[in-house]
N, C-alpha and C positions, 0 to 999 in steps of 0.2 A: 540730633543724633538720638537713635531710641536707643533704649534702656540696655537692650541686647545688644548692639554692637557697642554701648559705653563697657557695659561688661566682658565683654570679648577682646576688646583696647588694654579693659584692664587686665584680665587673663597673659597677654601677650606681656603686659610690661614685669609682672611680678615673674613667672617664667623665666625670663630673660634677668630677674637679678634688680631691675630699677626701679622695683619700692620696696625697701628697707625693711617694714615687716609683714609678713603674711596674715593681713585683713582677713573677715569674713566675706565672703561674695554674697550674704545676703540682703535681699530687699523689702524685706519684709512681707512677701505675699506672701511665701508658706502655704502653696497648694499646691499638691503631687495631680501630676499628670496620669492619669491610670496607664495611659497605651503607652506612655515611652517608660514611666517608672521616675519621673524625675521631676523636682520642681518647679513650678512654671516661673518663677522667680527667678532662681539662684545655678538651676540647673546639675544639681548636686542629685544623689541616689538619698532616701531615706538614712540609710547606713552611713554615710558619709556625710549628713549631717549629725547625725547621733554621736558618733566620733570627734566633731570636728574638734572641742575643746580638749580633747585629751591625745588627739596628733601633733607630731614634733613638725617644723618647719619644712620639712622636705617632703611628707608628706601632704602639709599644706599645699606645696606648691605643684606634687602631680595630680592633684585634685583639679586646683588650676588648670594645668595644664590639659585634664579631661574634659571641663566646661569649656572649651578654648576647641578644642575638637568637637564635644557637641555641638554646639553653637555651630560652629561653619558644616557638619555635616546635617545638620537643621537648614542651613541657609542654603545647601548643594538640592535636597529635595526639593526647595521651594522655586527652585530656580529650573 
């Protein structure tokens, strides 16, 4: 399974409530994508990693819940 749909699995599951606490989605690459604005990693906005340690848990999770959507609307262009 690549990196992306592990990350998209995990998207789904925190979303939904069944992992405990709101991890970071990062993977350590840490490169912004120019054309989409996003990181080719983690799939997060600049901004929203800047934030990320000083967002309460429910913000974490519609974060989530945006990389969960990019991702499959990434995977709807490619298809």
């Amino acid at each position: 399974m690549s990196a992306t749909r592990r990350l998209a699995t995990r998207a789904r599951l925190i979303c939904a409530g069944l992992d405990g606490d709101v991890p970071s989605p990062c993977l350590s690459v840490c490169r912004m994508d120019p054309a989409r604005q996003l990181c080719e990693g983690c799939f997060r906005t600049i901004d929203e990693i800047a934030a990320w340690s000083r967002m309460r848990d429910e913000a974490k999770r519609e974060v989530w819940e945006a990389i969960g959507q990019r991702i499959a609307s990434m995977e709807e262009d490619r298809a």
